[in-house]
C-alpha positions as CSV (number, residue, x, y, z in Angstrom):
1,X,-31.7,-55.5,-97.7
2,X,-31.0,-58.5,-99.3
3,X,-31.0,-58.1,-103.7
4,X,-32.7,-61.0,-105.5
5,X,-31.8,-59.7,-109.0
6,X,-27.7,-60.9,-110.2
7,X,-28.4,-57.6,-112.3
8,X,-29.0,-55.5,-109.4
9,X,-26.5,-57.7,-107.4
10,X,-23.7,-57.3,-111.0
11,X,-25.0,-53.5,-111.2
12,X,-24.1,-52.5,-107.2
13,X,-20.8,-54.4,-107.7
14,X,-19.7,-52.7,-110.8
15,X,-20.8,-49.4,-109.1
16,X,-18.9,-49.9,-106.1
17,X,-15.6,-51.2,-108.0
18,X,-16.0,-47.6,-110.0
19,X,-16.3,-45.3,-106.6
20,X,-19.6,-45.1,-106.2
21,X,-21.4,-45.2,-102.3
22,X,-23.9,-47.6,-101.7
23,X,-25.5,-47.1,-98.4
24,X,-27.8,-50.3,-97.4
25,X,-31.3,-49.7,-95.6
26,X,-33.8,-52.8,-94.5
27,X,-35.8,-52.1,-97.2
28,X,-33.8,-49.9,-100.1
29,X,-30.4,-49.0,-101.1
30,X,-29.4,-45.7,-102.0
31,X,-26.0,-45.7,-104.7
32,X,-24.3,-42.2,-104.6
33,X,-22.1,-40.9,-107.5
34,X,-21.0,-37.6,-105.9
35,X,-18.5,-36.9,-108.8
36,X,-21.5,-37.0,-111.7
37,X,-24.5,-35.7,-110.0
38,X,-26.1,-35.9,-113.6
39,X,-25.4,-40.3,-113.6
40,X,-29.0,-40.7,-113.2
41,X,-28.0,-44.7,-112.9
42,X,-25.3,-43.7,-110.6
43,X,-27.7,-41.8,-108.2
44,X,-30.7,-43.6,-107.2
45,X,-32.8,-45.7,-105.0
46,X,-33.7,-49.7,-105.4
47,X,-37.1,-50.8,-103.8
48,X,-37.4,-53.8,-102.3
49,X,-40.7,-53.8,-104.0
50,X,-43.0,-50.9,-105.9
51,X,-45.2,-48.5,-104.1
52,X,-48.5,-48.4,-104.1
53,X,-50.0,-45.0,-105.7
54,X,-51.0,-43.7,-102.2
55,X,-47.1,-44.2,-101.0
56,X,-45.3,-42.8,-103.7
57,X,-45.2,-39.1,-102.0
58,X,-43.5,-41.2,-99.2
59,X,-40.6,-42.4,-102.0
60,X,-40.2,-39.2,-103.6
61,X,-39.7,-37.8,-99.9
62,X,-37.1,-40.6,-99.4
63,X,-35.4,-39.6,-102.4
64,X,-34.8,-35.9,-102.2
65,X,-33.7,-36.3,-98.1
66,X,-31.0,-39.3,-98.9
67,X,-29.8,-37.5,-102.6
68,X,-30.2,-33.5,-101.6
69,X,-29.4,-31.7,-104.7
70,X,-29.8,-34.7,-107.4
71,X,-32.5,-33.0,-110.0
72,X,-33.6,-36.3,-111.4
73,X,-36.0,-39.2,-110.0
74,X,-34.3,-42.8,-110.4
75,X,-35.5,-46.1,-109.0
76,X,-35.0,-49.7,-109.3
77,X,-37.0,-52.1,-107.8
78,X,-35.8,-55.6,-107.0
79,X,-38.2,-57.8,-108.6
80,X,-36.8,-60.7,-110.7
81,X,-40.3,-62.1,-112.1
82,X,-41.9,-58.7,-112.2
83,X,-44.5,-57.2,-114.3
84,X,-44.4,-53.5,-115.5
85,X,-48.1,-53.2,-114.0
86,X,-46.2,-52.9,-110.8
87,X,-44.6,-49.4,-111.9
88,X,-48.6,-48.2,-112.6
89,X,-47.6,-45.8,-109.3
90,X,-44.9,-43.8,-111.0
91,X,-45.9,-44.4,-114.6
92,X,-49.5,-42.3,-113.3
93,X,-47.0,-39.9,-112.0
94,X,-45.0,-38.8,-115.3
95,X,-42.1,-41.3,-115.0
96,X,-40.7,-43.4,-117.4
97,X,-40.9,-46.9,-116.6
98,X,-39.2,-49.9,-118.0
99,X,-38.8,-53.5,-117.7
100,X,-35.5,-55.3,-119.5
101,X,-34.5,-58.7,-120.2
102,X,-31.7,-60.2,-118.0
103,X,-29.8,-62.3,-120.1
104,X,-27.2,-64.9,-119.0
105,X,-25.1,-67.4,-120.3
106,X,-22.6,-70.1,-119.5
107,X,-21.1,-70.2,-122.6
108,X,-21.2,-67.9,-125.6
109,X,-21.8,-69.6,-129.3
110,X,-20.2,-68.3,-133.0
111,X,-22.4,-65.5,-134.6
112,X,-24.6,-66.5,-136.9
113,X,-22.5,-63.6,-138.9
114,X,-19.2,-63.2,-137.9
115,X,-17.1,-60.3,-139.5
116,X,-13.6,-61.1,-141.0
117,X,-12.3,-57.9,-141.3
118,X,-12.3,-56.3,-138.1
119,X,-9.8,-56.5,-135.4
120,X,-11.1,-57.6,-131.8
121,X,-8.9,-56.7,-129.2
122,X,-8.8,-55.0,-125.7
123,X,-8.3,-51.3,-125.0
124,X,-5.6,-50.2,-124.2
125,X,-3.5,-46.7,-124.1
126,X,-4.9,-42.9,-124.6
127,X,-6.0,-43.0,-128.1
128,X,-8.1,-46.4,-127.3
129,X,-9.9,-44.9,-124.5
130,X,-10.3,-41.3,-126.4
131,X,-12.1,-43.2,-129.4
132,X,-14.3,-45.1,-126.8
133,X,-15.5,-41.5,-125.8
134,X,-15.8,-40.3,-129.3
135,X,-17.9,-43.6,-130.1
136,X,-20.3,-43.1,-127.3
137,X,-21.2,-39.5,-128.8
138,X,-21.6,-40.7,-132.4
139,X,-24.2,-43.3,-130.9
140,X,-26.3,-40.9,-128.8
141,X,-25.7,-37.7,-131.6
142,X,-23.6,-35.6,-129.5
143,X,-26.2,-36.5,-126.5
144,X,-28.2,-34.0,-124.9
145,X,-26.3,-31.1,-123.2
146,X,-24.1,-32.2,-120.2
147,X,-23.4,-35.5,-122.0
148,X,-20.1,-34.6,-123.1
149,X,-19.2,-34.3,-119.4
150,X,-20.9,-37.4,-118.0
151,X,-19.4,-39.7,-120.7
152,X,-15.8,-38.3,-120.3
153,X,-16.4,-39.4,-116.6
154,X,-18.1,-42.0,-116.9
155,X,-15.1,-43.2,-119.4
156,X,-12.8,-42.6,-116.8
157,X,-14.3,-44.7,-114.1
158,X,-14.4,-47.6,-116.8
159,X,-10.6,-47.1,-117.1
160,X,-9.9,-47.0,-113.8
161,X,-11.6,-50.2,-113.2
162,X,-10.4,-51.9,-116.1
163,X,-6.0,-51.0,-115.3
164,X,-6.7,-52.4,-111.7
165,X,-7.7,-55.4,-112.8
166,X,-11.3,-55.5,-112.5
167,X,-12.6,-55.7,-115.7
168,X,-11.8,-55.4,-119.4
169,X,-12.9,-53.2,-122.2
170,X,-13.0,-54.5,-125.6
171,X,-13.1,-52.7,-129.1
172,X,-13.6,-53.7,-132.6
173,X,-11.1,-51.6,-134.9
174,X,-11.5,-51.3,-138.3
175,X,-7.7,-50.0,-140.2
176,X,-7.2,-48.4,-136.6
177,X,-10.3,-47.0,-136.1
178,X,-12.7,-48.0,-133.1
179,X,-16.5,-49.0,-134.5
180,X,-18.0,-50.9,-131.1
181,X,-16.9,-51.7,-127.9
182,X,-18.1,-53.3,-124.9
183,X,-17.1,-54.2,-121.5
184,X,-16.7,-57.1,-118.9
185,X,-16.5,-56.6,-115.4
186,X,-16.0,-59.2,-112.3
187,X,-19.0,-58.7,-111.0
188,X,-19.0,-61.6,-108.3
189,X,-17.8,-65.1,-107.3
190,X,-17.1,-66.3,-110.9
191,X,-20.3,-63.7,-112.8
192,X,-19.0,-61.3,-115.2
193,X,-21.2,-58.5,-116.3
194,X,-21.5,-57.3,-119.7
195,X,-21.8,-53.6,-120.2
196,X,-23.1,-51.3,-123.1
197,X,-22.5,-53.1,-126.4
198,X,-22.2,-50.1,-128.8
199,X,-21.8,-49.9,-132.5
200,X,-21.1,-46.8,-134.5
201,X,-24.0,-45.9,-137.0
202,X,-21.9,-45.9,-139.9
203,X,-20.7,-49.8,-139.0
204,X,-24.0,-51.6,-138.2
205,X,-25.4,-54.5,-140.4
206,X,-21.8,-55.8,-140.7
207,X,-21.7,-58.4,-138.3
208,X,-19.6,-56.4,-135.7
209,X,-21.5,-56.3,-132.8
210,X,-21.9,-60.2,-132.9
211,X,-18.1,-61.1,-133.4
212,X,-17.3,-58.7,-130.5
213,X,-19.8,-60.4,-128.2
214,X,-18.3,-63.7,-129.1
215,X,-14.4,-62.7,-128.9
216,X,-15.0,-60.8,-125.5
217,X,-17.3,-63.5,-124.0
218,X,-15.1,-66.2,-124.9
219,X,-11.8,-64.4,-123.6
220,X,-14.0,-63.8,-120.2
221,X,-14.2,-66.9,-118.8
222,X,-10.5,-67.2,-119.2
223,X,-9.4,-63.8,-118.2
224,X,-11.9,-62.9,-115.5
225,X,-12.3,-66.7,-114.3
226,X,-15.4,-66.0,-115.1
227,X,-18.6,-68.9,-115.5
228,X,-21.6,-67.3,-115.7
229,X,-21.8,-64.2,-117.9
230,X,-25.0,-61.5,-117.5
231,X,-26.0,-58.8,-119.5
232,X,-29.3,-56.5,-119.1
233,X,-30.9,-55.1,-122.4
234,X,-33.8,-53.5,-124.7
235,X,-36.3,-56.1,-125.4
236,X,-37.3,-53.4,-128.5
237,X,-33.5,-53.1,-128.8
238,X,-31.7,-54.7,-131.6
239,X,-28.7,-56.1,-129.5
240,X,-31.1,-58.1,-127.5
241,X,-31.0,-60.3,-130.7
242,X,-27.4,-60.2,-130.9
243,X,-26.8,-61.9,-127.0
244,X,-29.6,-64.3,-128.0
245,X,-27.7,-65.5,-131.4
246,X,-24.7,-66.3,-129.4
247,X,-26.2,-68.4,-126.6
248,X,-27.3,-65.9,-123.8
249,X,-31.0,-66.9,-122.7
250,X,-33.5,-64.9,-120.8
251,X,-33.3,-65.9,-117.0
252,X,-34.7,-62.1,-115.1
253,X,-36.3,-59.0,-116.0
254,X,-35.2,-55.3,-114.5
255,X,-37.8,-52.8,-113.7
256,X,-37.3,-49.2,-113.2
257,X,-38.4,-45.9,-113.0
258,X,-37.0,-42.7,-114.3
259,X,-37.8,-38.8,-114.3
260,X,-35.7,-36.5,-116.2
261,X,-37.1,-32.8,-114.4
262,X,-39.2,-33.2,-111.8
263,X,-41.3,-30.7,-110.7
């Protein structure tokens, strides 16, 4: 199957570059994470295109006999200029459906806010990569349970990737202490892929985010050899605004489908 999307095409790379299987079909792909079962974006299938409600037994089938064991439902479908309408199948069904903005850029621009006090470097070393752990629980409050796991893990994989080279993990540290990161990964013949721009609650509204944005994208393209940057987010999210305030326009969107416990 050939993938339209760069963020499905920048998603399979990154997956692949951290250990995960991905197992082309003519008209899906299934990605296998067999060391986090519970990485519901690590264990899934992406549709060449949506089902129709009367096939959507025949997905689910497809599912559970290429992912035995996995207890959640995941799905992307490969439409660049889709419409959530198209998810109507599984949405009917109980799933949660979503469509995010595929941002990209060629050049990133000063915030509109940049912060002068905090320090915007790459991670590097233990305690660096044990406060990027501790950073993703304060965002998602401890998470739900099995989070701890999963985000040690998934921390790991990120590490991995970034000391052989592949990508690079940046960090904004106020007097020593970690308040966002974010990552860049090689993603493809000169696209670099931004990943998961966080901010810890106590250091929002401070111009943060927007500075690390800036210092990381700009290190990128001479680091990575990278020209073209992409990033996938939240249009109801506020670091959609944050990409858009330093030069990253809207070029895709990225539907999916997900179910937490299915029945």
């Amino acid at each position: 199957m050939e993938v339209l999307s760069c963020s499905w095409r920048t998603d399979l790379a990154i997956l692949a570059l951290s250990g995960s299987e991905i197992e082309q079909h003519p008209t899906y792909i299934v990605v296998r994470t067999p060391d986090n079962p519970g990485y519901r974006w690590g264990n899934f299938v992406l549709l060449r295109r949506a089902p129709l409600r009367r096939d959507l037994g025949l997905v689910e089938e497809l599912f559970a006999r290429e992912l035995p064991g996995i207890r959640h439902r995941a799905f992307g479908v490969d439409s660049p200029d889709g419409q959530v309408a198209e998810l109507a199948a599984f949405a009917d069904a109980g799933y949660a459906v979503d469509t995010a903005v595929v941002l990209t850029a060629t050049r990133v621009l000063p915030p509109p806010r940049p912060n002068a006090t905090a320090l915007f470097r790459p991670l590097r070393g233990d305690d660096d990569w044990a406060q990027r752990v501790s950073l993703d629980l304060a965002c998602h409050d401890g998470g739900s349970d099995g989070f701890g796991d999963f985000t040690h893990r998934k921390a790991a994989a990120e590490r991995r990737i970034t000391e052989d080279g592949h990508s690079v993990w940046y960090g904004a540290f106020d007097r020593g202490r970690l308040v966002a990161t974010m990552g860049i990964v090689r993603a493809g013949s000169r696209v670099a892929r931004f990943q998961e721009v966080q901010t810890h609650p106590e250091a929002r509204g401070r111009g943060v985010a927007g500075s690390l944005v800036h210092a990381a994208g700009a290190d990128a393209f001479e680091r990575l050899g990278a020209t073209t940057l992409v990033t996938v987010a939240d249009p109801g999210y506020h670091v959609i605004r944050v990409y858009r305030s330093v030069g990253f326009v809207d070029s895709e969107v990225q539907l999916t489908a997900e179910l937490t416990r299915p029945a």
